[in-house]
N, C-alpha and C positions, 0 to 999 in steps of 0.2 A: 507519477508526475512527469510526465514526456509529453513532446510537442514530435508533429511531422515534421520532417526530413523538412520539407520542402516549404514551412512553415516558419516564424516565430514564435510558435507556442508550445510547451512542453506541457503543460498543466496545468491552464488559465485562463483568465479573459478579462479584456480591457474595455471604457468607455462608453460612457452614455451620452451625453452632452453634448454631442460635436458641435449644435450650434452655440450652445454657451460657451465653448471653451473657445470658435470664432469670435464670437463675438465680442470676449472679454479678452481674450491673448492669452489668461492664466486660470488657471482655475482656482486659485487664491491671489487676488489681485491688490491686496493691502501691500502698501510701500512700506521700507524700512523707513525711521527718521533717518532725515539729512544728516545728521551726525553721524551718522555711518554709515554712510556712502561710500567713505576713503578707505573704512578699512577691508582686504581682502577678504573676497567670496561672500559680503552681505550683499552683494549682488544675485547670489543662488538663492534659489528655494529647493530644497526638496523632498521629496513625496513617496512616502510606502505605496505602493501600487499593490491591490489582492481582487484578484480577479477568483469567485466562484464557482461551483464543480458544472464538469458539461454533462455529455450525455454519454461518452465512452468511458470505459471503466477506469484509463489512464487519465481521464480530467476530471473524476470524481473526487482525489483530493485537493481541485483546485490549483491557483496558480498565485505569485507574484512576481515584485518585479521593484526596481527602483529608478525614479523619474528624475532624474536634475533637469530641472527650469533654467538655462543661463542663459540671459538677453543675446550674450555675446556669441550664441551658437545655437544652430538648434536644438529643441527641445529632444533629449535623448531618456528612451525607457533601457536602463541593464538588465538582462536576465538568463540565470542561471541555467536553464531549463533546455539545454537545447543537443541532440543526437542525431545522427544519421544511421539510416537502417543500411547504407551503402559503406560504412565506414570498415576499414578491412577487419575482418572477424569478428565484426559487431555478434555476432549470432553465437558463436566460441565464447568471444568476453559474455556476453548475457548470460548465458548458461552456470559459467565460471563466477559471476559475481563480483566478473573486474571492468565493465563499464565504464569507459568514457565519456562523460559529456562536458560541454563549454559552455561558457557565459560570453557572449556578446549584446553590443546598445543598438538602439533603433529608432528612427524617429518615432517619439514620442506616439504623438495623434494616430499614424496609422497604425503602428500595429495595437492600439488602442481600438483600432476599428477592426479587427480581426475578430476580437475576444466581443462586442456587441453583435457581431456578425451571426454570430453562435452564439447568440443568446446567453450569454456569460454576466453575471452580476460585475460589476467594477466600482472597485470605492478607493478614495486616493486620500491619505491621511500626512498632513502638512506634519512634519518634522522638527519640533524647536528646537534644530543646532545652533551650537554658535557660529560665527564665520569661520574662522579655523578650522570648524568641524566639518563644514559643509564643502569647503575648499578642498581639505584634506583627503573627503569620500569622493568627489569628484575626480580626482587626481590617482587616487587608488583604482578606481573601478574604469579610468580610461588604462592605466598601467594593466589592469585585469586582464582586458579586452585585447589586449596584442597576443597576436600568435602562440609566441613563444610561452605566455603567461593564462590562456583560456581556458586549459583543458585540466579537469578534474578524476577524482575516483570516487563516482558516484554509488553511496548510499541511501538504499529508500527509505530509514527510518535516521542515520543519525547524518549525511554529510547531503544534501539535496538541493533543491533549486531555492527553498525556504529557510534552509539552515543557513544556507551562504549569504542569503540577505541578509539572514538577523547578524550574522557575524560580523558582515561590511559595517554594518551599523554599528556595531556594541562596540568596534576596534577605534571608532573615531570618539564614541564619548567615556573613553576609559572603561571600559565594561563596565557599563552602566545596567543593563542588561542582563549579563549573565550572576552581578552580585544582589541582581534582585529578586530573580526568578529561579536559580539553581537548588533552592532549598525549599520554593513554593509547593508543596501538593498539587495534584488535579484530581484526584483518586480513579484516574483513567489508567490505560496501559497502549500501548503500541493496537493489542491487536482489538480493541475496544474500538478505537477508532478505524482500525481497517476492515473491520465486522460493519460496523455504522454503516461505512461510503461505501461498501457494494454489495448489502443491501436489494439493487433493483436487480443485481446481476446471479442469481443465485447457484448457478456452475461457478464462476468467478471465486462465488461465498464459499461455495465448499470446497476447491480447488486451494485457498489459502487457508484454509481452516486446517488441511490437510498438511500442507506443505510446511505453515510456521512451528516453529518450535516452543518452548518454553519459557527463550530469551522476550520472547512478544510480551508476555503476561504480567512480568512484574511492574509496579507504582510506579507511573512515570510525572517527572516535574514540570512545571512549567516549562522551564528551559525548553527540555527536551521534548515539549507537546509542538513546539512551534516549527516541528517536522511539518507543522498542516499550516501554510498559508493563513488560514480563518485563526488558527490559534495565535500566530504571529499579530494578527491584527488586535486581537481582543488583547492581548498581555500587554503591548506596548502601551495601549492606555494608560497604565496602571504605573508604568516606571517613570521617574522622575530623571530629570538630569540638574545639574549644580547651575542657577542661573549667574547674570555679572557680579552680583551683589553677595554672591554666596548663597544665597535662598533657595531651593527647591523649586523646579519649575516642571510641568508636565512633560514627557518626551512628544506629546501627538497636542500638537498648537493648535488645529481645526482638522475636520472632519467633511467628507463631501461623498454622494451615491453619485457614480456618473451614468451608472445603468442600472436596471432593478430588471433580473432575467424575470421570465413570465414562467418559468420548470419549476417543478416542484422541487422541493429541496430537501437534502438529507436527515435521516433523523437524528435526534440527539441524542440517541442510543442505539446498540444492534439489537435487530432484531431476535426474538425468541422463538428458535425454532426447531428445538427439544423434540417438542411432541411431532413434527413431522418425520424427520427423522428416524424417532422410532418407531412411525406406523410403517415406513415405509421398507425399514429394515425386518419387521415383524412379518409385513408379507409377502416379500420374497424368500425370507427364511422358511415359511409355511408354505407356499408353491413348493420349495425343492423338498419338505416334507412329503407332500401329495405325488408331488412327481418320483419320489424313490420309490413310493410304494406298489403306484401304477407301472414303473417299471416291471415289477416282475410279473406282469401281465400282459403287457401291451405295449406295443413297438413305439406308440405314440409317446407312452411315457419315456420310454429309453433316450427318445431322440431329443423330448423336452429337457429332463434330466439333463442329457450331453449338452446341447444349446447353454441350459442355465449355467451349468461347471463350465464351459469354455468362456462364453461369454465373465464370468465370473474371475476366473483364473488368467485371462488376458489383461482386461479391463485394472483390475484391483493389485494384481503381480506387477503389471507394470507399472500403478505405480508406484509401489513397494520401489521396487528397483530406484525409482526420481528419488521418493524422500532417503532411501539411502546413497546412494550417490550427491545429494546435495548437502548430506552430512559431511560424507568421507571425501569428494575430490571437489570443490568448490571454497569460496571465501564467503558464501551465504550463511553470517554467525547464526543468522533468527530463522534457522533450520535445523541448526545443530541439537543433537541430544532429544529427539522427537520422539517423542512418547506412542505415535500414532502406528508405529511399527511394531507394536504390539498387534494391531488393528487391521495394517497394509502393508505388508511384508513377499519381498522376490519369493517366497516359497508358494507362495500360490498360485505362482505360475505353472505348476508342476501338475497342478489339477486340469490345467488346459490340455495336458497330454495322457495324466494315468485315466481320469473319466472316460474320453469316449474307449479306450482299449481298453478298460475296462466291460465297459457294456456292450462293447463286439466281442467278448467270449475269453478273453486273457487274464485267467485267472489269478496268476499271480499282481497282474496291473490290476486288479480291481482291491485287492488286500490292498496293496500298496496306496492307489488312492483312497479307499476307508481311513487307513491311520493315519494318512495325510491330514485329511480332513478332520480326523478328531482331534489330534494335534494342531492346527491352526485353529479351532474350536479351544482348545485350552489354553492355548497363548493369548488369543483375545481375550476369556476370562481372568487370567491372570492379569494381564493389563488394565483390568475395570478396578481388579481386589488393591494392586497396590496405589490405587490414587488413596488409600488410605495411611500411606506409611510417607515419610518426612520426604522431600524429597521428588517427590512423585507429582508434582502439585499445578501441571498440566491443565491448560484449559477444554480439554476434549472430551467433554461429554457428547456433545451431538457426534461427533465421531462416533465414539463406543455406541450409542443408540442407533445407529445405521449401521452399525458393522457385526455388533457381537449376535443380533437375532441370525442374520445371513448366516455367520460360521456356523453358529448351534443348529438351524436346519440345515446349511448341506451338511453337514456332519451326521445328523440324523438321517436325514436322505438317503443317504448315500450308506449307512449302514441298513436300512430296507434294502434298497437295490441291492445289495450286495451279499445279504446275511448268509448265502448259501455259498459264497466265493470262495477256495482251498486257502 
């Protein structure tokens, strides 16, 4: 959920309507009664702004934002969502998991026209605050917007461009919000939804499939789903706030599409893709079967062999290396304790070096890469056996199905090639 540098958009998109919203000045144009006129900030209106996923993988969860309507100024969009790739050690903090991004406002309308620009769905949902309330969020999020007060420690799943909305919100109607939704089911999880929206991207898919941990997997709440814009939007429906009378009143007063993208849109569930996985780990595992065998015949096979293991041991070691490292020296928690290192572990880089000295004639590197190899062959096994025991309860099957055929044939491979090696 990030926007360019050079941009107002992190994860979003705004507006359809630009002639209606000329035309009529407001996008919900009902007057308060005159009775309340006098009292403070029933002058505002303001609006959930959720603009729909784009076509880069960082505007696949979408975007929002919060709209205060005040006559007395123009009309300003807050959003959370905003980084610079210029920002000193942007590239350090990223890696590290200590990211800074800012919230500042915008005039409304245009950068509303950013987000139909790009073909971005935009729906804008009127807010039944009270005055107080609405005063109160305007005054907080111009307070937000100074220098001194912008800048955050951005988390993708739990502190984000969509967390910060719902919080601005929930702190002006007493948490309204969090005592509605903190105990709600979705029977989703973090990485449920991050499987769903990249989907079209499938290096993307298996690069975080890779990378998350454990912490992704378990039940998460409503609250906590409203990490997605689109979730933010559908929950709010649902909460009430205390009206003047004491009554129970909807928190989302009216409802409006200011653009409707023409993209296809995400699914509502990730996709299933088990069985790819393990074709495709079945036969590269049976390639380096064939190729260990052709080796001891034919140079061509030697050199196949050598390609597959380096290719292999670079590719796969390194990165081993990332998800350990982003265990041991980062602040990335939904990396932590990764199962997948059973799977893609730094030892395998080791195969990039003993294979081909192996199959150039060094007898002892060729022993050595065998039992390398059988041994990374049995840690992956053992990695499949204990998803059976407490504890172990990993979402990583498609993982093991691409990785465990691969160790089992170079490991076999590679004891062909090799059977005759001191």
């Amino acid at each position: 959920m990030k926007a360019p540098r050079h941009r107002p958009r992190p994860v979003a998109a705004l507006v359809t309507g630009l002639l209606v919203l000329l035309a009529t000045g407001r996008a919900f144009p009902q007057a308060d009664p005159p009775s309340t006129k006098a009292v403070p900030g029933a002058e505002l209106r303001v609006y959930l702004m959720t603009m729909g996923p784009g076509a880069a993988v960082w505007e696949r969860f979408g975007h929002n934002a919060i709209w205060i309507d005040d006559p007395s100024a123009p009309d300003t969009s807050y959003n959370y969502g905003l980084f610079d790739f210029e920002q000193e050690n942007f590239l350090l903090r990223f890696i590290r998991g200590q990211m800074w991004y800012w919230m500042a406002g915008f005039p409304a309308e245009p950068y509303a026209r950013t987000y139909r620009r790009d073909n971005r769905s935009i729906w804008l949902q009127e807010l039944n605050l009270p005055p107080r309330a609405r005063l109160e969020l305007r005054e907080f999020l111009r307070w937000n917007a100074r220098p001194e007060n912008r800048f955050y420690h951005y988390d993708y799943y739990r502190d984000n461009c969509s967390t910060r909305v719902r919080d601005a919100i929930d702190r002006v109607i007493g948490g309204a919000i969090a005592a509605q939704t903190t105990s709600l089911p979705t029977g989703t999880s973090y990485r449920f939804h991050t499987q769903r929206l990249t989907e079209n991207d499938p290096p993307t898919f298996t690069g975080l499939l890779l990378a998350l941990g454990p912490g992704v997997d378990r039940p998460i709440s409503a609250w906590e789903e409203m990490f997605l814009p689109m979730a933010l939007r559908e929950h709010v429906r649902r909460v009430t706030v205390q009206g003047p009378d004491g009554a129970p009143l909807p928190l989302v007063a009216a409802e409006r599409t200011l653009f409707e993208s023409t993209a296809p849109q995400p699914p509502d569930a990730p996709p299933s893709w088990l069985h790819w996985y393990l074709l495709i780990g079945t036969a590269v595992g049976a390639l380096a079967v064939v190729l260990g065998g052709a080796a001891r015949r034919r140079r061509a096979g030697r050199m196949g062999l050598g390609v597959l293991a380096v290719l292999w041991g670079v590719v796969v070691g390194t990165s081993g290396v990332v998800l350990a490292g982003l265990w041991a020296f980062t602040d990335h928690e939904m990396a932590y304790r990764n199962e997948n290192l059973f799977q893609v572990n730094p030892v395998i880089l080791a195969l990039a070096v003993l294979v081909p000295l192996g199959l150039a004639g060094w007898g002892r590197m060729a022993r050595w890469a065998r039992m390398t190899a059988l041994g990374l062959a049995a840690l992956s096994l053992a990695g499949f056996l204990v998803q059976a025991l407490p504890g172990f309860d990993q979402a990583n099957g498609q993982v093991i199905a691409l990785t465990l055929p691969m160790h089992l044939g170079l490991a076999l491979g590679l004891g062909r090639a090799f059977r005759s090696a001191p």
